[in-house]
N, C-alpha and C positions, 0 to 999 in steps of 0.2 A: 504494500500500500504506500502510494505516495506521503511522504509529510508537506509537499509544498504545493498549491496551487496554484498554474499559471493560468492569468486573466486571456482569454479570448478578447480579440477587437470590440465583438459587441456584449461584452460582459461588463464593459466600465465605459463612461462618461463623464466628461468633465468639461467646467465653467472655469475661463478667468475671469476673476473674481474682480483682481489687482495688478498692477504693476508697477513697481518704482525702481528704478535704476537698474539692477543688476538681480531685483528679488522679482517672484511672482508667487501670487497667490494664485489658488485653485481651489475650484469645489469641485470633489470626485465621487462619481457613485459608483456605488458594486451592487451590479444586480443580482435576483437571488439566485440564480443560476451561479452566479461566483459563490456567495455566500454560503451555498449549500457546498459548495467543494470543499472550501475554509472548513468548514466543521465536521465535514468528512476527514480530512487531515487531518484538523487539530483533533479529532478523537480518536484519531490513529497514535499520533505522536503519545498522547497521554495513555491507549493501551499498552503501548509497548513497555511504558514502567510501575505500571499498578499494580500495586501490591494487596490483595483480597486475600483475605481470610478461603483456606477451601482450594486457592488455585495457584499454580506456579504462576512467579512474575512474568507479567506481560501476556500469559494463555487466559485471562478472564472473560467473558464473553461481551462484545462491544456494549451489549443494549443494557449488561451491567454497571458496566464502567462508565455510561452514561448517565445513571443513575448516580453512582457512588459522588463521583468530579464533574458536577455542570460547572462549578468555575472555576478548574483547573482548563476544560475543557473551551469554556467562554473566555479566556484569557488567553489561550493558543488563537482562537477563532478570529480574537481581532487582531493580533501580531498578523495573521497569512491576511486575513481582506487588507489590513493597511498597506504592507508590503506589495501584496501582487496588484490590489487596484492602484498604487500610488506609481508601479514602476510602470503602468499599462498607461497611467493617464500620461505619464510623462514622455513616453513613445510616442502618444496619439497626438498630442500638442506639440511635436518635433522642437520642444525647448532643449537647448543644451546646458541641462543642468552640470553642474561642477562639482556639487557635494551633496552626499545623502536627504531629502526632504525630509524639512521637522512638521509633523502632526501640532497642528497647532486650534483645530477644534472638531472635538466628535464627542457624541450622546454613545455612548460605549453599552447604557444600559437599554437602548434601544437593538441594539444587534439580535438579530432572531431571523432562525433558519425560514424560510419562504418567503424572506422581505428583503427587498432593494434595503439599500445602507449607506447613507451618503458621511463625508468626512472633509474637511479640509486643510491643507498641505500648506507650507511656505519654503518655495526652492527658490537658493542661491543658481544663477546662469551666470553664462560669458558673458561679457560684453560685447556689444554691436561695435567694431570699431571701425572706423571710416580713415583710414591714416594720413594725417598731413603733415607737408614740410618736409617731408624724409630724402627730396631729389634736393642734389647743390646743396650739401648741409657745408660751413666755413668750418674745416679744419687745421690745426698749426700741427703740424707733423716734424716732430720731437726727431732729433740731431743722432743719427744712428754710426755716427763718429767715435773714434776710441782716441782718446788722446794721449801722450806722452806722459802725462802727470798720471790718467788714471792706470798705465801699464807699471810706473814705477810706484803707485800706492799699492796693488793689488801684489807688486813683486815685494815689495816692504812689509804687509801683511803676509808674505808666503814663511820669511826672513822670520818675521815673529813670534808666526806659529811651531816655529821648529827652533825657539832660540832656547839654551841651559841656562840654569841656575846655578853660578858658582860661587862656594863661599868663599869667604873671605877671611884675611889673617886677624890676630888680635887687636892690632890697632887702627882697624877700619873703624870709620866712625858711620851710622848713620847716617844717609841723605834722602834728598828728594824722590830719585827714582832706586830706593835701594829696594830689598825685599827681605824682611827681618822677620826670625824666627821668635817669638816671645810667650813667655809665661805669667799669666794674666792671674789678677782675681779680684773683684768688685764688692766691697762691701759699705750696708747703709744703718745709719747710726752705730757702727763701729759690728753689726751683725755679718756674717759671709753672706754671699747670693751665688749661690749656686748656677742661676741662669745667664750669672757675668764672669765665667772661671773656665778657665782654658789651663792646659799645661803645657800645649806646642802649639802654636797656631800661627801660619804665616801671613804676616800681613804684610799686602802690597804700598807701600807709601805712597801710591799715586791716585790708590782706590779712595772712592770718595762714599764707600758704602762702610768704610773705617768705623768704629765707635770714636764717636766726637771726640776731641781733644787726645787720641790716641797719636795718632801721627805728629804732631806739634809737639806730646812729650817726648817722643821716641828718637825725633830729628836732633842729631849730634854725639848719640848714647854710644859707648861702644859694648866690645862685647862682656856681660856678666855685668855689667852698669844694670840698678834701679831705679826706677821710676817711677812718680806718683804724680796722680792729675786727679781732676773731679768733671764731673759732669752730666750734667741734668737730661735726666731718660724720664719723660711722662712729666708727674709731679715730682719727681722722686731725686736727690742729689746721692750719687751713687760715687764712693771712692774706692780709686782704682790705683794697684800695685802692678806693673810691669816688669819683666825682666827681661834683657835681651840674652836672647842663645846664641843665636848664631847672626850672623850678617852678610846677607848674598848680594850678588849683582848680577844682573842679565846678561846673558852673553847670545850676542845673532851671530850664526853660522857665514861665512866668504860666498858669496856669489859667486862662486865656481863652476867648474865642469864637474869636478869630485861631488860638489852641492847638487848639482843636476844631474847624476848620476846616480845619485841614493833617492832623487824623486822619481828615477825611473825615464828620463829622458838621456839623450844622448851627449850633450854639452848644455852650455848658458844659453847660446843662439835657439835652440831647438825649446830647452825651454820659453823660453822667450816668443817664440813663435805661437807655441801652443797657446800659451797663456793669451795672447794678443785674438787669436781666432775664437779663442772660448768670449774673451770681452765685449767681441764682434756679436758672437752669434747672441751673448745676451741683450746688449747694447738695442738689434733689429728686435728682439722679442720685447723687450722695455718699448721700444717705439712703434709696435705693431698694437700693443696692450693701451698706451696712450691713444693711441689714434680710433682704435674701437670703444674705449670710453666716450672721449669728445664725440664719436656719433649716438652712442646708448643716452648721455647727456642732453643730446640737442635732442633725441627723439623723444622722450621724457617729456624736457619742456614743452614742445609743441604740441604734445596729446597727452591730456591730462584730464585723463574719464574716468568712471567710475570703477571701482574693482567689488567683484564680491568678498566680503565682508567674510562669510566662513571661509572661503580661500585662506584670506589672507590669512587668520588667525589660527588655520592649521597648519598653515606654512612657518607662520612666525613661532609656532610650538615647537615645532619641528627643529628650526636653528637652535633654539634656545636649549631645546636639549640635548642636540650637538655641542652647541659651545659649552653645555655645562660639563658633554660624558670629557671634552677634551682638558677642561681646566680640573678636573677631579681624575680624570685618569681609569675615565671608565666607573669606578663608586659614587653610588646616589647620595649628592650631599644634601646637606640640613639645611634648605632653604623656606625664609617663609614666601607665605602666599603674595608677600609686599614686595621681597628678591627678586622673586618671578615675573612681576608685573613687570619692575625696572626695568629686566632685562629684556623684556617683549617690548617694551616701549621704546626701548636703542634700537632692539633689530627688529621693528617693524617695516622703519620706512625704506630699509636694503630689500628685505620682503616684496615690498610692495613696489620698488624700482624693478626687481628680478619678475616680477610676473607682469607689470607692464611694457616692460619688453618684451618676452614672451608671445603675449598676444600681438603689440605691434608688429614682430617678427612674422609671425600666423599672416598677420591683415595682409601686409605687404607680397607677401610670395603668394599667395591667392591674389591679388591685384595685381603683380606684373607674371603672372605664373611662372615661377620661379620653384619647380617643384624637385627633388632630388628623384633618381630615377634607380630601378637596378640596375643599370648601367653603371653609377654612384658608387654603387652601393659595393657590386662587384671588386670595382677599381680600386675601393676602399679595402676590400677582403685582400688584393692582393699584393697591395703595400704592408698589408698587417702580418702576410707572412713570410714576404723579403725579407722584414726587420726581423722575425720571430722564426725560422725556418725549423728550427728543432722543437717547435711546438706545434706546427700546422695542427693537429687532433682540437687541442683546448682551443685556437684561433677560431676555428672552423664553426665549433661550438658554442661558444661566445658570439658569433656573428649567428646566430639560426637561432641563438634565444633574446638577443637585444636587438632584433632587426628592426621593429620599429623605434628603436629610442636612436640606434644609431643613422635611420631615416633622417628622424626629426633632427640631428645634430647635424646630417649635412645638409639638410636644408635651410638651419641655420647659419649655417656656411656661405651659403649661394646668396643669401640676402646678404647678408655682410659684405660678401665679393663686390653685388650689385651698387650698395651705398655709398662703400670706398669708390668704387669704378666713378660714380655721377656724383662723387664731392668735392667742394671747392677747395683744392690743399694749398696754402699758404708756403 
């Protein structure tokens, strides 16, 4: 026996009631021809777990079972009429809803098998959107140049990232860029504090994430010199005893061939080269990322319609618990229901840029038909296993279950193409 009743075309009817923006209302009837299905289901659903005195679960006999749960049984009956006449009315009125319809008024205790049943719905839809301004949008396209300063910063940064710590003799004295080893401990009206006590901890002289007034006693100390300073955490004036252990200084590795040789490159030039083409190819991606902004930007400003409303707010759920799994690390933190708001209140309006886009993207490649084709789609398959050749199996796979999403993505592509192609670049 079925549990679910699908409405026939003339099993349901329905009236718009309303419409405002992006919402509609509907009056929906379910004739008794439907309604009688509904409680043929729902009294199926409900024999399958009844428990009678006399009978194994789910073997009772229907016209018992009807007896025993009329409203367990009345309580499935209006879940299926709401479901299948709301999804039938929604078909038959070719609106393009976007999220689930909320029941928003029915006589419940009116439902009764041989009688039509009416309810009314309120569905969130698409937007109608008409797109302007998106031909000759003014673009300034950003300098995809590499210059001499940023090849010798990035080689300066390489220098950095590989430079040692060497210590230093006894009569080194602390300085500015030193890096000293020290044994610390914090205590207030002459009690220890345990949360201000270290025994080795190196501290960078230059960091400014320091404990306040640490650096300023420490500059000039040398090694096995003590020190005391004070300094105000919160309310709280907290005194501090220092000792220096050791005292290092930064050493960066020779710009060599030997240096480029432990990077894995052949000499400095080779290095150098590399580095220069990596600066390159980010340099075009920095300025390809600008320049689709400034169109996502102007198109934005120029059509600025309405969005539906549960969209966005399950959209904007959506991030918010992204950004939380990433700032927690994956564990459900302890936020209140006020957290929450804030943070939906930041990324709303990202939300609501990301999905009018979206549709502007949608408007526009249906206006200049701009449709992605298998042909696309193909060409796309097999770039993806040039790059990937010892996985053709999972490639192959991945494209035969996101063929429609990765449709839509070069479709959003071909627009983009089109935009760039007819805009003003500076």
């Amino acid at each position: 026996m079925s549990n679910f009743a699908v409405a026939q075309d003339n099993e349901v009817s329905y009236k718009e009631i309303e419409k405002k923006g992006c919402n509609v209302k509907l009056e929906v009837k379910a004739e008794a021809s439907l309604v009688n299905k509904c409680y043929t289901s729902a009294l199926g659903q409900v024999q399958t777990k009844a428990q009678i005195q006399g009978f194994r679960a789910g073997k009772a006999p229907a016209e018992l079972v009807k007896r025993t749960f009329p409203a367990h049984i009345q309580e499935h009956a209006i879940d299926l009429v709401v479901r299948s006449a709301a999804a039938k009315a929604i078909e038959l009125s070719k609106i393009n809803a976007v999220m689930t319809p909320l029941l928003t008024k029915a006589d419940f205790s009116s439902l009764k098998e041989n009688s039509p049943w009416s309810f009314e719905i309120s569905v969130d839809v698409a937007p109608e959107v008409d797109p302007k301004d998106y031909k000759g949008i003014s673009v300034t396209k950003k300098s995809e140049e590499v210059t001499p300063e940023e090849i010798q910063k990035n080689i300066d940064q390489i220098l950095e990232h590989n430079a040692r710590l060497e210590t230093q003799g006894d009569d080194a004295v602390v300085k500015e860029d030193s890096f000293v080893v020290v044994k610390y401990s914090g205590s207030k009206n002459g009690v220890a504090q345990k949360e201000y006590t270290s025994n080795s901890e190196l501290i960078d002289m230059k960091n400014d994430q320091n404990i306040a007034g640490m650096a300023a006693a420490l500059k000039g100390a040398k090694k096995g010199q003590i020190v005391k300073f004070d300094t105000k955490i919160g309310q709280d004036t907290i005194n501090f005893t220092a000792e220096v252990q050791e005292i290092k200084t930064k050493i960066l590795p020779t710009l060599d061939d030997n240096f480029a040789k432990d990077m894995g490159f052949d000499n400095v030039e080779k290095l150098k080269e590399t580095l220069t083409e990596n600066l390159k190819k980010d340099a075009k991606a920095a300025s390809e990322r600008d320049f689709n902004n400034q169109i996502e930007e102007a198109l934005v400003k120029a059509n600025n319609f309405e969005l539906p409303q549960s969209l966005v707010a399950y959209h904007t759920n959506i991030a918010v618990e992204n950004f939380l799994n990433r700032m927690f690390g994956g564990k459900k933190p302890d936020l209140t229901d006020e957290n929450r708001k804030h943070f939906a209140q930041r990324m709303q309006p990202s939300v609501e840029k990301d999905l009018r886009i979206g549709y502007l993207v949608h408007a526009i490649a249906k206006k200049e038909n701009l449709v992605a084709t298998d042909a696309d789609l193909q060409a796309e398959l097999t770039k993806a296993l040039e790059q990937n050749p010892k996985q053709k199996t999972q490639v192959e796979k991945f494209f035969k279950e996101r063929r429609e999403e990765i449709l839509a993505s070069l479709n959003e592509k071909k627009v983009f193409e089109y935009l760039k192609a007819n805009a003003k670049v500076k």
